[in-house]
N, C-alpha and C positions, 0 to 999 in steps of 0.2 A: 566532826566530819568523818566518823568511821573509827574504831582502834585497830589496834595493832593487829587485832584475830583479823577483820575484815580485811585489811589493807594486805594480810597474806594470801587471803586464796584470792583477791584482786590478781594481785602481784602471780599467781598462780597461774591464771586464765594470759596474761598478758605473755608468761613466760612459754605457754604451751603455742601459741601461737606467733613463736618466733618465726619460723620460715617463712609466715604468711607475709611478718612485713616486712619480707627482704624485696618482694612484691608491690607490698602496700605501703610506701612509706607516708608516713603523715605527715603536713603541713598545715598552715596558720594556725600553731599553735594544737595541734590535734585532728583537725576538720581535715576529712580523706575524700577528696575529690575523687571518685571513683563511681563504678556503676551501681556499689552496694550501700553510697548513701549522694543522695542528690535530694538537697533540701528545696521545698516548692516555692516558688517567688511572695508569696504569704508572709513561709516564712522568715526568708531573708531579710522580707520588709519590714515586719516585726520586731526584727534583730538588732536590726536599726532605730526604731521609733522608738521603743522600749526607753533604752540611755539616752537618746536623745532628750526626750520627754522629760525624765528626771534631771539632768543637766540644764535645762529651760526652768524649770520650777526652780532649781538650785540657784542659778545665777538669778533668777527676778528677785527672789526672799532675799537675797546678798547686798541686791541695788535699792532695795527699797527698805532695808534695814540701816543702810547704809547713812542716809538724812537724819537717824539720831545720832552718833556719834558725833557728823558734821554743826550741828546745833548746839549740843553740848561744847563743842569747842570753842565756836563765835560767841556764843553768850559766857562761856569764862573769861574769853580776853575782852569782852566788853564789859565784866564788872568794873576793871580797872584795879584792882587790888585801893581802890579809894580815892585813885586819881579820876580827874573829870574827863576824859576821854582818852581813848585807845592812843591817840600820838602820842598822849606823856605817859603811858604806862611802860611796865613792863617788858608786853611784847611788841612793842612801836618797832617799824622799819623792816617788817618782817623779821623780828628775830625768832631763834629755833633753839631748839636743846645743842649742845656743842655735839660733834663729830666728827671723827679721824676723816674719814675720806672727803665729805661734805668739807670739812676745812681747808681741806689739802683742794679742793677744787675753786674754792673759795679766794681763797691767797693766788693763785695761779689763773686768775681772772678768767676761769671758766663761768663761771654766773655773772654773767653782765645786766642786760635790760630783763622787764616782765618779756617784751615778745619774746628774746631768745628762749626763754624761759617756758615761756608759753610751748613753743614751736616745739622743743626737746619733749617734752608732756604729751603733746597732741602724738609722737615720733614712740613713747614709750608705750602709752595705750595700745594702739593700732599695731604695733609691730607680733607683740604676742597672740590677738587676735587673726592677723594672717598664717602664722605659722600654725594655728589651730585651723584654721580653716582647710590650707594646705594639706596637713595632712589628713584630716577627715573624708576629703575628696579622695584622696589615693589610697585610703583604706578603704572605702565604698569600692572603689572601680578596681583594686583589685581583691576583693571579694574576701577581705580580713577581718572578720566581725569579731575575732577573739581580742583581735587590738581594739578597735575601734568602738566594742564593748566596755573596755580595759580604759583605757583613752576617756570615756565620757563620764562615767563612773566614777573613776579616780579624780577629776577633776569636779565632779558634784561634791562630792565628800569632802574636799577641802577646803571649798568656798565657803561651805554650809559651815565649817569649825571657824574659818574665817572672819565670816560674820558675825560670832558669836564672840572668839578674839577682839575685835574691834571695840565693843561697845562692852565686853567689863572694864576695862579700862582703857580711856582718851587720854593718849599721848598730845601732846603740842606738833599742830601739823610744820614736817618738814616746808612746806610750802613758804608758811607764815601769814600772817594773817590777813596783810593785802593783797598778795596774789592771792590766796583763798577765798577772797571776793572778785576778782577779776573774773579766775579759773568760773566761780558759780554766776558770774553776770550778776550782781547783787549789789547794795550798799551798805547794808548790817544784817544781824541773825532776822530781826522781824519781816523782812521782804524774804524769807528763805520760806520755800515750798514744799513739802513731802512729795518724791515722784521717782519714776524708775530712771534711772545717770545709768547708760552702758560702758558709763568709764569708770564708776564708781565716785569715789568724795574724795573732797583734796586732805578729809582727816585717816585717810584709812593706811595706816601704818602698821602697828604690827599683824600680822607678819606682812611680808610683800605677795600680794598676790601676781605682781607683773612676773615677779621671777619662776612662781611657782608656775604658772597657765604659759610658761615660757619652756621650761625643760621637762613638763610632762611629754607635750605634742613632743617635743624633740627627742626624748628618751622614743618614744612610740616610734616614732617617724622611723628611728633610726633601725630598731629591731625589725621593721618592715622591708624597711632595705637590704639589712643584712640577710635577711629572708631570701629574698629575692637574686639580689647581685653580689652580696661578699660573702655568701658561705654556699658551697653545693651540698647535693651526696654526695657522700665520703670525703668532703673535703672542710678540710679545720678553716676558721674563722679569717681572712686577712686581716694582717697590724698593720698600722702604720709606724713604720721603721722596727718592725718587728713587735713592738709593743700595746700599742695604743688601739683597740678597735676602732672602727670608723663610726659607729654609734655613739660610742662613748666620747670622740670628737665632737660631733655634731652637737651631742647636748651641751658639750664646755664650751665650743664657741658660739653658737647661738645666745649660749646662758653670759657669757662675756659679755657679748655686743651688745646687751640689755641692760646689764647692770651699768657699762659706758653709759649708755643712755638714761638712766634714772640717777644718774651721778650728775650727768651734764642738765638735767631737769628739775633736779633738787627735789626728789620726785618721792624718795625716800631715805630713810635713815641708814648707816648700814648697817646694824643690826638687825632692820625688816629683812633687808635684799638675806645676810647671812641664815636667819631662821628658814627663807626661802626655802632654802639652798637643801639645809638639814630636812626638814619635812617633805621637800618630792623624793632626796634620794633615799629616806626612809620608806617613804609609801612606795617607791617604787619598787624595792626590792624587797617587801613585805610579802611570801609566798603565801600567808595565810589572808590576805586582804585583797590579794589575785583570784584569790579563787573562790573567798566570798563575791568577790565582785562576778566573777564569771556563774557561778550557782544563782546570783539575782535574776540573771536574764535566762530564762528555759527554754528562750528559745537559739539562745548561740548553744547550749547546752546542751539540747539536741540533736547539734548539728554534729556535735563529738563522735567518735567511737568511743563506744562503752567503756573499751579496756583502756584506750589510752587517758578519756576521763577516772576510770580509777587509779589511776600511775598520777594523774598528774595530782588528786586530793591522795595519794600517800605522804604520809609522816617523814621526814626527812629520816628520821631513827627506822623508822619500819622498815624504809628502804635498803638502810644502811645493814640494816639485820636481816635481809631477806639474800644479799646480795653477799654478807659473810658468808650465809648459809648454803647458797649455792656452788661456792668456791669448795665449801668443803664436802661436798656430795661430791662436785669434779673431782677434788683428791683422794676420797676415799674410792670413787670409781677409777678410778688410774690403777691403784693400789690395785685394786680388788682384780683388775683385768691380769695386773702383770702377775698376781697368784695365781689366778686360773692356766695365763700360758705356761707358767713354772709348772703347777702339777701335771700339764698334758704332755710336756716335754718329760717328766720323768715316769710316767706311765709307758711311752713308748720304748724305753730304754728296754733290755732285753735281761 
């Protein structure tokens, strides 16, 4: 994405045109709302379709990859390990691999009937799907395509490793094996149908994807926000209680109220929900995966200022080194001034 030569006389052109953006400041993410660039409705729409498109492709490949692992799993627990049917085997009665939390909700008669069981499930799906929805709508209307690029992208790429996660190796679904016919409306593996579940399968465990399709939008949602109402010009970040951004709220408790609910659902293990966890707040703050993802789409890319597109693909190092570099120009220019008024002063002496 450029070396360190490029990324200085980037860094060069963005430095000469400091005054400009005391003028021109930029927002979402770089894109300068101003008379010297006004992108045509094309293509904003473009901007849009582009991720969308690939996120649509992403999630179908995920759901309809999804029916091998779940077959793979009914037909293990209906070998029997050589007993004559699934009620004397093994995993009879729905049993699962053991689990700290899963236990702990278990002993404390959070899992009662299949419906409750069911109802929490039907409550974990959908819940991450609104808060994607949610924000996609309010990164459209307010005109955020760097998120909303960022947002659809990020979350294609996960699913797409996802689905790939799932099916080398079939864990034993937390579900267990009669609700896992309930959940499919079925009576064994042979009545089971290849086809696209927008919920996904009841064997799809590692990792969790409820967690992750939960604090991506929420991570987005929230830089959006602070965009907007908790940061101005020239004005630093509001905390909560001096601390805590209000984004960085929003993803932990959204991301809470979810795991609550795939706990009360028996929905996953916790070690899916934990990889979750690890894998959005890695991708999310992966600046070389930001900006792969924003270079995909050419036409949010576009929509950038040149210079603040080259600042934003500089090297963390390059910067670091460009901006030592400047500090020391400032001092040897300081220096240099106060020699000059010392010899004029003693020129004038008599």
């Amino acid at each position: 994405m450029g070396g360190d030569e490029d990324s200085g006389v980037a860094s060069d052109r963005v430095i000469s045109s400091e005054y400009a953006r005391v003028v021109r400041q930029p927002s979402n993410d770089g894109i300068l709302w101003d008379a010297t660039n006004k992108p045509t409705l094309g293509t904003k729409a473009a901007a849009i379709a582009l991720p969308l498109s690939i996120a649509l492709v992403s999630n179908f490949t995920y759901m309809a990859c999804g029916g091998i692992a779940q077959k793979k799993y009914l037909e293990f627990v209906e070998d029997g390990g050589g007993t004559s049917s699934v009620k004397d085997g093994f995993w009879a009665d729905d049993r699962r691999l053991p689990d700290l939390l899963l236990d702990i909700f278990e002993q404390n008669g959070l899992h009662s009937s299949h419906d409750s069981l069911m109802l929490w499930t039907k409550i974990s799906d959908y819940f991450p799907v609104l808060i994607t929805f949610t924000c996609l709508v309010y990164l459209v209307c307010r005109q955020k395509y760097v998120l909303a690029n960022r947002l659809m992208l990020t979350q294609s790429f996960l699913v797409l490793l996802n689905s790939i996660a799932e099916n080398i190796t079939v864990l034993p679904s937390s579900y267990g094996y009669d609700r896992c016919l309930k959940y499919l409306e079925i009576e064994d593996s042979s009545e089971l149908t290849f086809g696209i579940t927008p919920t996904g399968s009841c064997v799809a465990m590692i990792w969790s994807g409820h967690i992750v399709n939960m604090l991506i939008p929420a991570h987005v949602l929230g830089c959006a926000l602070e965009e907007d109402y908790w940061k101005g010009q020239g004005r630093r970040i509001c905390r909560i209680c001096g601390v805590v951004k209000p984004k960085t709220f929003l993803m932990v408790f959204l991301g809470l109220i979810e795991t609550w609910i795939l706990l009360a659902a028996r929905g996953h293990y916790s070690v899916d929900m934990m990889l979750g966890i690890m894998l959005a707040l890695l991708t999310l703050t992966n600046k070389s995966l930001n900006i792969i993802f924003l270079l995909a789409n050419p036409f949010v890319a576009s929509m950038i200022d040149p210079e603040e597109l080259e600042l934003l693909k500089m090297p963390h190092g390059a910067l670091r080194d460009r901006v030592r570099s400047m500090r020391t120009e400032a001092v040897e220019n300081e220096r240099g001034g106060e020699t000059n008024e010392a010899n004029e002063r003693t020129h004038m002496l008599p």
